[in-house]
C-alpha positions in Angstrom: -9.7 13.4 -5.0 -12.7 11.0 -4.9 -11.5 8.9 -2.0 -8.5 10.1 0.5 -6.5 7.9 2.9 -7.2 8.9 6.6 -3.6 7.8 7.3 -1.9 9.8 4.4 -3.5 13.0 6.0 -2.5 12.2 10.1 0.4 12.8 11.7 2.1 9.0 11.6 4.1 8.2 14.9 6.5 5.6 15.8 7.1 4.2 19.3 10.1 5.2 21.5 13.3 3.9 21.1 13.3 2.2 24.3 11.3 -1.1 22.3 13.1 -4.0 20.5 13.2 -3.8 16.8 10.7 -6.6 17.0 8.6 -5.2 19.6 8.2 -2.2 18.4 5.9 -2.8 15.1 4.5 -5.9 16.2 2.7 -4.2 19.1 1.1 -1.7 17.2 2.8 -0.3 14.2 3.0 3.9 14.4 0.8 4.4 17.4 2.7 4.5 20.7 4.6 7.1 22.4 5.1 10.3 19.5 9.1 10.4 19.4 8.9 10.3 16.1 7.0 11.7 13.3 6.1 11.5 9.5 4.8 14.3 7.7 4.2 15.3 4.2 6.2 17.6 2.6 4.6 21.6 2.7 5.5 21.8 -0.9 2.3 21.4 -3.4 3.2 18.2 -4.9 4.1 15.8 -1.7 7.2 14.5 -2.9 6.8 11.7 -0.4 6.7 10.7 3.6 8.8 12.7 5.5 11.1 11.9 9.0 11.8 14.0 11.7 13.1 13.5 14.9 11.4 16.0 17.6 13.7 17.0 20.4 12.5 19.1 23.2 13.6 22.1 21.8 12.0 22.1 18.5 15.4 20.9 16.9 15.4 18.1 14.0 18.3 15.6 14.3 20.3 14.0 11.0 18.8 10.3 10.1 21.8 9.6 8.0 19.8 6.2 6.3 20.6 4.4 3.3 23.0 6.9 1.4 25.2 5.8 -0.8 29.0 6.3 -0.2 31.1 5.8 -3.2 30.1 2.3 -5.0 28.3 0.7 -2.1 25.6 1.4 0.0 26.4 2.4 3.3 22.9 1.4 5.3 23.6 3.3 8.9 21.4 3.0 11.6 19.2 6.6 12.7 20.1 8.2 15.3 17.3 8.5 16.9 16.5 4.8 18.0 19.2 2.9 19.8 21.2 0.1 18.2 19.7 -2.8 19.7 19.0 -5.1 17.0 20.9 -7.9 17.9 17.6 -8.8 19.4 16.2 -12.2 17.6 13.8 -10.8 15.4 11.6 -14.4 16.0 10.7 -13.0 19.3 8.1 -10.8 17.5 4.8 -11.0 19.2 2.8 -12.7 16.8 -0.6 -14.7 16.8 0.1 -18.3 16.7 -2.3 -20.0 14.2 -1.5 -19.0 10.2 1.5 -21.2 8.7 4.0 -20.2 12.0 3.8 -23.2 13.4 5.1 -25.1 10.0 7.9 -22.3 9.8 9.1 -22.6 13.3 10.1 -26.0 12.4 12.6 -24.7 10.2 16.3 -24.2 10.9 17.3 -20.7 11.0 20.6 -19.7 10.2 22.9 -18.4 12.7 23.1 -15.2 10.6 19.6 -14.5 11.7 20.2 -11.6 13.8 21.8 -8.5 11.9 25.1 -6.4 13.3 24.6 -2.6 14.4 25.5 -1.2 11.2 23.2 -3.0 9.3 25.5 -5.8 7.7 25.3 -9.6 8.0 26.8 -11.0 10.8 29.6 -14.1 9.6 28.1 -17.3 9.6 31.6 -18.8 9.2 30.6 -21.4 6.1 30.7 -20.7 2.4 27.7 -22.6 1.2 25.6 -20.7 -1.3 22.8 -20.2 0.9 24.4 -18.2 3.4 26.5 -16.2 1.0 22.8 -15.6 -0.4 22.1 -14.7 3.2 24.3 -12.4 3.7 24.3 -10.4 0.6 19.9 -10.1 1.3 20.9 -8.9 4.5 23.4 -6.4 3.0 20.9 -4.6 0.3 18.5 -4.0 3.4 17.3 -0.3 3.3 16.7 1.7 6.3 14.2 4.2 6.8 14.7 6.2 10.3 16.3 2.7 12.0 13.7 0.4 10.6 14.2 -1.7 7.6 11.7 -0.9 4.9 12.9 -2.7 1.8 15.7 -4.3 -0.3 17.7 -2.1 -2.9 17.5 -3.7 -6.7 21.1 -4.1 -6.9 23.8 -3.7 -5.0 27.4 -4.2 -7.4 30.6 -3.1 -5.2 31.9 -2.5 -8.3 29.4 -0.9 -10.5 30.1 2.7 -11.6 26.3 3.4 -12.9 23.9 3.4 -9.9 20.3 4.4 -12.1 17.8 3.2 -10.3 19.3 0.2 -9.2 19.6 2.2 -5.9 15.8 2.0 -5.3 13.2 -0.2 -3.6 11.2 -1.6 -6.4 7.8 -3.0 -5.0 8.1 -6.1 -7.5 11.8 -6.7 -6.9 11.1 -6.9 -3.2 8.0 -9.3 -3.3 10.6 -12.1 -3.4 12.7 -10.8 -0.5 10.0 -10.8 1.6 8.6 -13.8 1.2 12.3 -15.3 2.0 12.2 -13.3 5.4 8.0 -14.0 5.8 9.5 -17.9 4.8 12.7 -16.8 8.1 10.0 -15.7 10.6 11.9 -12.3 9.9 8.6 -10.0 10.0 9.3 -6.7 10.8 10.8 -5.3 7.3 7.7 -7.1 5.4 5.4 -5.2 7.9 7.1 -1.6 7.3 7.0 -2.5 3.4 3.5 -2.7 3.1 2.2 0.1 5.5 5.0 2.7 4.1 4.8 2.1 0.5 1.0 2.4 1.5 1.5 6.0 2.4 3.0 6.8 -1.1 -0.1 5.1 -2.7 -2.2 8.8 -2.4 0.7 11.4 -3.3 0.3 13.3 -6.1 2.6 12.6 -9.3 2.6 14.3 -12.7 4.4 13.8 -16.2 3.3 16.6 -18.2 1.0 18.4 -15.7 -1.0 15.5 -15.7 -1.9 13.0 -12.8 -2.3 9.2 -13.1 -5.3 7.3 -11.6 -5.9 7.6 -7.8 -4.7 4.6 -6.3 -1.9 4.0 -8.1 1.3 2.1 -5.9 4.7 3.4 -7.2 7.4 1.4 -8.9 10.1 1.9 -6.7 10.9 4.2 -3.8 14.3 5.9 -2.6 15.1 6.8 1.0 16.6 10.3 0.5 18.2 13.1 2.9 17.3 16.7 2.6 17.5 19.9 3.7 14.9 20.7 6.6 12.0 22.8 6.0 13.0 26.3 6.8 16.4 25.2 8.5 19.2 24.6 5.8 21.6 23.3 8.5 19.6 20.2 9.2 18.5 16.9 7.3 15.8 15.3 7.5 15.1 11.7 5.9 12.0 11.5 3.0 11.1 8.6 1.0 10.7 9.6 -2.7 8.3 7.4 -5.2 9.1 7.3 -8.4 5.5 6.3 -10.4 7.0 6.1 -13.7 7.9 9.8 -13.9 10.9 9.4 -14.1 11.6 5.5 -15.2 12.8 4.7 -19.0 9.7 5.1 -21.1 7.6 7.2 -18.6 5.3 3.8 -17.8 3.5 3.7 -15.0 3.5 0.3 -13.0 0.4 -1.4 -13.2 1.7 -4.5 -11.7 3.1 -3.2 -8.3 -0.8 -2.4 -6.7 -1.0 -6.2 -8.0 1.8 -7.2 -6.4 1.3 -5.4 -2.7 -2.2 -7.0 -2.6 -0.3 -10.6 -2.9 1.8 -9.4 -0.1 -0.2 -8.6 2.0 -2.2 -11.7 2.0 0.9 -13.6 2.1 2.2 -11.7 5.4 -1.2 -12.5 7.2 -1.2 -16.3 5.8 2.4 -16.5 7.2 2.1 -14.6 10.5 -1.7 -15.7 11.5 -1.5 -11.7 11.8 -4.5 -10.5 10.4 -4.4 -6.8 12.2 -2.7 -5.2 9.6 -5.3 -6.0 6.8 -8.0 -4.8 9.1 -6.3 -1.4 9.3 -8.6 1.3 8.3 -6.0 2.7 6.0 -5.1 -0.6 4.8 -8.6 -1.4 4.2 -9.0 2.1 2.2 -5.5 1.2 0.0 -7.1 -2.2 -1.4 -10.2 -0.5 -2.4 -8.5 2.2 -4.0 -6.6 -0.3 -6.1 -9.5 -2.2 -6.6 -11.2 0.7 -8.1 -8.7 2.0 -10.3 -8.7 -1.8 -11.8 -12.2 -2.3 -12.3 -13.0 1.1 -13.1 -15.4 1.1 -16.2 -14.1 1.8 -19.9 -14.5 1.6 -23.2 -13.3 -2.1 -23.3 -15.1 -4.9 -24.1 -13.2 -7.1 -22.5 -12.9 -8.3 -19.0 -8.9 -8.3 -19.3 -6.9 -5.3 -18.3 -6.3 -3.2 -20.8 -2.8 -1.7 -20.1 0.2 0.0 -22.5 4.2 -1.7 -23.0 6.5 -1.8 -19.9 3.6 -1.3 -17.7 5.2 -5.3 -15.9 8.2 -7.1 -15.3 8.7 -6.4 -18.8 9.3 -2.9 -18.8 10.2 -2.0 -22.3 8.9 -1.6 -25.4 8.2 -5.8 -26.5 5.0 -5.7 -28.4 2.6 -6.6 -25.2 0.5 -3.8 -25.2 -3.3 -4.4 -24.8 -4.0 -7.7 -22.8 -0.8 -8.8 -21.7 -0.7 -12.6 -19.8 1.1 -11.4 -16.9 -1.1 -8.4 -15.8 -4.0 -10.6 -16.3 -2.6 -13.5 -14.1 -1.5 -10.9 -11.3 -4.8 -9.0 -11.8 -6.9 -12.3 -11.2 -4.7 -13.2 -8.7 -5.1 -9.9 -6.5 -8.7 -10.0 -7.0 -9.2 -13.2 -5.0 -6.0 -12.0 -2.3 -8.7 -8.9 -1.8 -11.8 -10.9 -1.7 -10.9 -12.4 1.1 -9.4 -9.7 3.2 -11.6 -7.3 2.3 -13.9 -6.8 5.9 -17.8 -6.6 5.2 -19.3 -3.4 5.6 -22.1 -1.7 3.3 -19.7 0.5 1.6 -18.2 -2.6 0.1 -21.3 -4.6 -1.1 -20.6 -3.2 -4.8 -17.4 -3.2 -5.0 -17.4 -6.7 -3.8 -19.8 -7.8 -6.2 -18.2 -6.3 -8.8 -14.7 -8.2 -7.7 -17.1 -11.1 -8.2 -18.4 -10.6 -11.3 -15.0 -9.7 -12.9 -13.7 -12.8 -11.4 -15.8 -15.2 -13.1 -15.4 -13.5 -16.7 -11.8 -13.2 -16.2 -11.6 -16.6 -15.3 -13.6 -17.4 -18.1 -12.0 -15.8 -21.1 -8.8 -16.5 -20.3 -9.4 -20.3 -19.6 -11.0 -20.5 -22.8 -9.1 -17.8 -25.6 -5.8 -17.9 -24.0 -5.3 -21.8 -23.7 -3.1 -23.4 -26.6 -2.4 -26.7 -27.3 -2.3 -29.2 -30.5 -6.3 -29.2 -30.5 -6.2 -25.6 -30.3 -3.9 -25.0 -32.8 -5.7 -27.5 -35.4 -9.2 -25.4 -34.5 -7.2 -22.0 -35.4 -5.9 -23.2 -38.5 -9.3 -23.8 -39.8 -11.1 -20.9 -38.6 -13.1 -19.3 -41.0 -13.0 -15.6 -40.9 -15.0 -12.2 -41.1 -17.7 -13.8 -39.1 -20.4 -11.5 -38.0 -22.8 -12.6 -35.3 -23.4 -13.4 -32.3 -22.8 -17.3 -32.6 -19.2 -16.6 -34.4 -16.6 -19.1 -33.8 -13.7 -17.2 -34.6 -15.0 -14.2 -32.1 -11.4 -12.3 -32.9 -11.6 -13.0 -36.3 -8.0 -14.2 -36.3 -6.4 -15.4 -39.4 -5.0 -18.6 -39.5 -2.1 -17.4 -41.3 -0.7 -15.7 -37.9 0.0 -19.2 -36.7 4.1 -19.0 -37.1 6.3 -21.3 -38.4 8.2 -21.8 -35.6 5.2 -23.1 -33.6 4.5 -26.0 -36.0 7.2 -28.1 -34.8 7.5 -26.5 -31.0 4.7 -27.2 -29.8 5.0 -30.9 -28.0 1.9 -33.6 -28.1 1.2 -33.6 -24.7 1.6 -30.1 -22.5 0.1 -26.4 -23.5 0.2 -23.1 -22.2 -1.5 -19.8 -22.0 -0.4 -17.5 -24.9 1.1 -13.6 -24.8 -1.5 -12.2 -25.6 -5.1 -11.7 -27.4 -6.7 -8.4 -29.5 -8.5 -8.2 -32.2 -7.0 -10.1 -35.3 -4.1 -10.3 -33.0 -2.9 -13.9 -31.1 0.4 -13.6 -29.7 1.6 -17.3 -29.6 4.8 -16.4 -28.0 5.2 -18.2 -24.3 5.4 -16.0 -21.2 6.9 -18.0 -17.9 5.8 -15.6 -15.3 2.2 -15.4 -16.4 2.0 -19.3 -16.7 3.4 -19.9 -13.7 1.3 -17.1 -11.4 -1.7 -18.9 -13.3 -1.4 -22.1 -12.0 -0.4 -20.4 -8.1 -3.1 -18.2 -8.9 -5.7 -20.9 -9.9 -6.4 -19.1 -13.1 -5.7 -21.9 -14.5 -7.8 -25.0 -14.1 -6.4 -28.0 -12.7 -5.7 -29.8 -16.0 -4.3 -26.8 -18.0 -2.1 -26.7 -14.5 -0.4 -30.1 -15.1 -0.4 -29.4 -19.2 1.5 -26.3 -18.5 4.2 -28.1 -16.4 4.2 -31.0 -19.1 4.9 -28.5 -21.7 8.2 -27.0 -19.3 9.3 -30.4 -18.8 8.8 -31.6 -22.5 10.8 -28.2 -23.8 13.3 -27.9 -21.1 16.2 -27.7 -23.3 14.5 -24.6 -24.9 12.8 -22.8 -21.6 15.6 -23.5 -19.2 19.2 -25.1 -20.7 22.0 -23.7 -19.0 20.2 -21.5 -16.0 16.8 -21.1 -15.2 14.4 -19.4 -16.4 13.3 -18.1 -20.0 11.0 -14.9 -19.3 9.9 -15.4 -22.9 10.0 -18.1 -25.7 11.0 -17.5 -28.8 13.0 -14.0 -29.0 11.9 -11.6 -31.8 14.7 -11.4 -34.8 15.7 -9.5 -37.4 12.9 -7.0 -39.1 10.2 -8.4 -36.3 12.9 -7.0 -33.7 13.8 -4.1 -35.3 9.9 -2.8 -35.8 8.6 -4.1 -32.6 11.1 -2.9 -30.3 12.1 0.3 -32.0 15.7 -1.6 -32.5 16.0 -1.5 -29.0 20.1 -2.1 -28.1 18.8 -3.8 -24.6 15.9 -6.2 -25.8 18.6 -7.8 -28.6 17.4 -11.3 -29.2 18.0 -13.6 -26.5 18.8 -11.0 -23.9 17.2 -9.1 -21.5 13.4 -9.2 -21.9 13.6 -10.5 -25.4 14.7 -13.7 -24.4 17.2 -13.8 -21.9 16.4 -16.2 -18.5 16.0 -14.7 -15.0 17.2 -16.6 -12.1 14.6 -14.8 -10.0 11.7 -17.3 -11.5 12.6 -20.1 -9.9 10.5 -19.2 -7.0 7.5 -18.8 -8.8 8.4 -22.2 -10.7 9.2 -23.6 -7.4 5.1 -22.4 -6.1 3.4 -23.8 -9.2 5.5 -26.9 -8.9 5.0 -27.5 -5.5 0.9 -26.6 -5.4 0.6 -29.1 -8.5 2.4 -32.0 -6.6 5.4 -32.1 -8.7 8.5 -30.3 -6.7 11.1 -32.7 -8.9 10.6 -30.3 -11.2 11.7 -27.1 -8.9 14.6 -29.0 -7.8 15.8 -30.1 -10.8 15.8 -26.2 -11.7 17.5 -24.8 -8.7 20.0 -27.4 -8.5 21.4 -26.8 -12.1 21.4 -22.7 -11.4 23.2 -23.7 -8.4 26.7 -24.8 -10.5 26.7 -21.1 -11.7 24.7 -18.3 -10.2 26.8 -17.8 -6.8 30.5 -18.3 -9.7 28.4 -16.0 -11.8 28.2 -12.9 -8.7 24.4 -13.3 -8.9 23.5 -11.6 -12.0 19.9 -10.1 -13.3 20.2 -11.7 -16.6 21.5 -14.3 -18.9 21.7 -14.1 -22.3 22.0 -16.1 -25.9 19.7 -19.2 -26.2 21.2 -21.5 -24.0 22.0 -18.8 -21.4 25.7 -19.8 -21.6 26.6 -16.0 -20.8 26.0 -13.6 -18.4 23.5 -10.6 -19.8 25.4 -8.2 -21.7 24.1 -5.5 -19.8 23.2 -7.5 -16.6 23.7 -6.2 -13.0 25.8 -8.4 -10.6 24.6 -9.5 -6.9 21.0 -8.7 -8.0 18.9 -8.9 -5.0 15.9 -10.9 -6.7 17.5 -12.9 -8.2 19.5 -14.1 -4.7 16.1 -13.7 -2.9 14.5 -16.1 -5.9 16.8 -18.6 -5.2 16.6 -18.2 -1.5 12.4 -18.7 -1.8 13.1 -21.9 -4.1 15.1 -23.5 -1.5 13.2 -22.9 1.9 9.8 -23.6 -0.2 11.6 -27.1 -1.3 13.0 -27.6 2.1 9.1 -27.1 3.6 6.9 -27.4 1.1 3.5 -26.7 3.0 4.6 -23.5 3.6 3.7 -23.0 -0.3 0.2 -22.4 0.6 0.3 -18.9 2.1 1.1 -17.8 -1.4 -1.1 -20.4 -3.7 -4.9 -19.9 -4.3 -7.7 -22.3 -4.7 -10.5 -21.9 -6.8 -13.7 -21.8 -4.4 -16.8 -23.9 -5.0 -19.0 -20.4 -6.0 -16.8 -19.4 -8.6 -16.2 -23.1 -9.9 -20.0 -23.0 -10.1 -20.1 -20.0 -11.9 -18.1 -21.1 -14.5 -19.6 -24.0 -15.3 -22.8 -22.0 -15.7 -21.2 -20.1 -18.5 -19.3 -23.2 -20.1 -23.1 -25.2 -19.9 -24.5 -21.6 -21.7 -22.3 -22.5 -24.7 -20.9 -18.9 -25.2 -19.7 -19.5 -28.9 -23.2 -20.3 -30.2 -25.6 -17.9 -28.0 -25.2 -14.7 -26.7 -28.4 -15.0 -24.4 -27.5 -15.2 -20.2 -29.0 -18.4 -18.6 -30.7 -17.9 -15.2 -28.8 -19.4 -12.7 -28.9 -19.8 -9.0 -25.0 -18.7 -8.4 -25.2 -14.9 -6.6 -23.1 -13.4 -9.7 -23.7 -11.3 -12.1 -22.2 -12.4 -15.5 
């Protein structure tokens, strides 16, 4: 391995038992007295992070975590720190600048605190927010006493566990931003600096290992056998990098999405320690490399394969995908500015920069769509071949579909799909619109358009329940080639189509950071006659999402957490900013300098006095 993680390689210790929940990882997380300690597995491919308990006379003691028991997940406190997490988790030492101030002034429930087994404690009401409440607190996941994450799913009733049994590092960025949004920071803490230690473990499909750097989609607390000693357990975590998942894909999005979190967690918390971390330092430069490693692509997008995103199956957004790009800008700029200054980092930061501003740039300008833009496409001419080409992707005006003719409203645009050679995919993707305008991929007036265009098609993007991952659905042959005739992806269901209460937070963000919150609470307040009736399900299906997904997963824990976000964001709407970007002068600058070079007439660079590269 090029680079390896000093943490990944020590012996990681927790502090005794004798410390409060709160106390004990807000004082200094794995570094006091060594009671406990995590090791990785002896085998040659480290399965994962490793518990043990170390008793005086060499014995290991059962951590009986997160194991399922039946239908339902049973999370059970470890043995080997004592039960005292009654404690209010607010008292968590924590510096007092950042956005704490703003949440203090929020009202916590009186569920706040959790019981000894790891359930919700009764609130005694039965609004929708603390039913939400409680079921969060109930998909909790403990790793050796600490909480660590929130399980995808967690049906009573449901007969088929899969994988819904799992930490997924994009299902969980909404849950902890509700308990970042509660003052609740000890479980957002633990989720970044243990799904850390997964990042450098070795995974293979086929005897073959993926980029170093790589963050796993999901993880699974697991109990096994003890090296060497059959009668005892000992708790692991267990990633799953796409090894295992349907399709064999590995995440790109979830190094994205840790990046985000971590930003958000020191923006919230005015605790900045854990970004300094050596190890945690060494994780976002590994990421960072893997992204901007050099290829043979000529464009400053990320080039990444189907079901490598939210939408993890086969749905024709191979090559340059909106979302990954929008995520991928987005943890570029979270990473600029935590990223500490030290001569190892001048290149990689300048490359950061440098990718910034041509990410920025073609995206702004080749992804935008709106009535002009559509009028310029349909009169492209084609086969151009120079350097001063208008149509640079020679796309063929014929690609424009019928269905956008009349869809596409006179006021309002988005970003399209996608963009490849002879290739525009028109179709509209909510998450990568939305994380552009909280991003600030997208300028200021493309912003607003973008929210015009949800507002002037709301009958199409959100009907019945909130929110369309994708407008239109593919149909008939289109379906039937594109997805393989996947029986999941059906037209308007599942990815194809289907709308995902667990995007109203990120509509709630963009609305909020563009000044326009009545459109956010009209959202949440028409999923609110439904979602709690409903059991909380991942999907909805058919056009006007009248029915639950045919294949959908009740009391999903994203798409409670989603929910949960949108209303303490609307309730406190300043509190927005820990997760919104702006765009700084230097790269505004930058950008201009390209637009002022003209790029669709000249290929020559104008000398400029910005300090990037371009």
């Amino acid at each position: 391995m090029v680079i390896n993680m000093a943490a990944s390689e020590a012996v990681l210790r927790v502090p005794s038992g004798s410390l409060s929940p709160s106390s004990r990882l807000s004082s200094s997380f794995l570094t006091s007295t060594p009671l406990l300690s995590f090791k990785p597995s002896s085998t040659r491919k480290r399965r994962g992070i490793r518990c043990t308990n170390s008793l005086a006379r060499g014995k290991t003691s059962h951590c009986p975590n997160s194991v399922f028991k039946g239908k339902k997940l049973q999370s059970t406190r470890c043995k080997c720190q004592r039960n005292d997490v009654e404690e209010n988790i607010r008292s968590t030492l924590l510096p007092s600048d950042g956005l704490k101030s703003d949440l203090d002034e929020m009202p916590l429930p009186v569920n706040g605190n959790l019981s000894s087994n790891g359930s919700a404690q009764s609130v005694g009401t039965n609004s929708i927010e603390d039913e939400a409440w409680d079921l969060l607190r109930q998909s909790i996941v403990y790793y050796c006493g600490s909480p660590i994450g929130t399980i995808a799913a967690n049906d009573p009733n449901s007969t088929s566990v899969l994988n819904y049994d799992q930490v997924f590092i994009r299902d969980f960025i909404p849950s902890g931003i509700a308990f970042l949004l509660k003052g609740e920071y000890d479980i957002v803490r633990n989720f970044i600096l243990y799904t850390l230690q997964l990042q450098s473990w070795e995974k293979t499909m086929d005897c073959h290992s993926p980029g170093q750097g790589l963050m796993p989609a999901s993880f699974k607390v697991k109990t096994v056998p003890l090296d060497g000693d059959d009668s005892m357990t000992e708790e692991v975590l267990d990633p799953d990098f796409g090894e295992a998942a349907i399709g064999r894909v590995a995440p790109v999005d979830s190094g994205l999405w840790w990046i985000i979190l971590l930003r958000a967690y020191g923006k919230c918390t005015g605790d900045v320690s854990v970004q300094e971390r050596v190890d945690v330092q060494t994780g976002i430069k590994m990421i960072l490399k893997l992204c901007l490693a050099d290829g043979f692509d000529m464009f400053p997008t990320l080039l990444v394969t189907d079901g490598s995103c939210m939408i993890d199956r086969r749905m024709g957004i191979h090559g340059h995908p909106l979302e990954i790009q929008a995520l991928f800008y987005s943890a570029l700029v979270c990473a600029r500015e935590m990223l500490t200054p030290e001569d190892g980092s001048a290149d990689l930061i300048r490359a950061l920069n440098n990718r910034l501003v041509a990410l920025s740039f073609h995206i702004r300008e080749y992804y935008w769509l709106d009535m002009k833009k559509i009028n310029e496409i349909y009169r492209y001419q084609t086969e151009e071949y120079s350097y001063d080409a208008v149509n640079k992707f020679n796309i063929y005006p014929d690609q424009i579909p019928s269905w956008l003719v009349d869809f596409m409203p006179n006021r309002g645009g988005y970003l399209i799909g996608n963009l490849q050679p002879a290739h525009m995919d028109f179709r509209f993707f909510s998450l990568g619109n939305l994380w552009s305008i909280v991003s600030s991929l997208a300028t200021n007036d493309q912003s607003h358009a973008i929210l015009d265009f949800v507002e002037a098609k709301w009958a199409e993007l959100v009907a019945d329940m909130p929110f369309k991952i994708c407008y239109p659905a593919m149909e008939g042959e289109e379906w039937r080639i594109i997805t393989g005739s996947d029986p999941k992806n059906t037209p308007w269901s599942y990815h194809n189509g289907g709308s995902w209460p667990t995007l109203l937070w990120q509509l709630t963000v963009a609305s909020i950071k563009m000044g326009r919150p009545e459109i956010a609470e009209k959202a949440v307040e028409l999923a609110e006659r439904r979602i709690a009736l409903d059991k909380w399900p991942e999907y909805y299906d058919t056009k006007r999402a009248r029915f639950i997904g045919k294949q959908a997963r009740l009391y999903q824990t994203w798409s409670i957490a989603g929910y949960l976000v949108a209303k303490l964001l609307l309730a406190n709407p300043s509190a927005a900013k820990f997760l919104t970007s702006e765009e700084d002068s230097d790269l505004r600058n930058a950008f201009s300098c390209m637009i002022s070079a003209n790029p669709r007439r000249t290929r020559g660079r104008k000398k400029t006095q910005q300090p990037f590269i371009v």
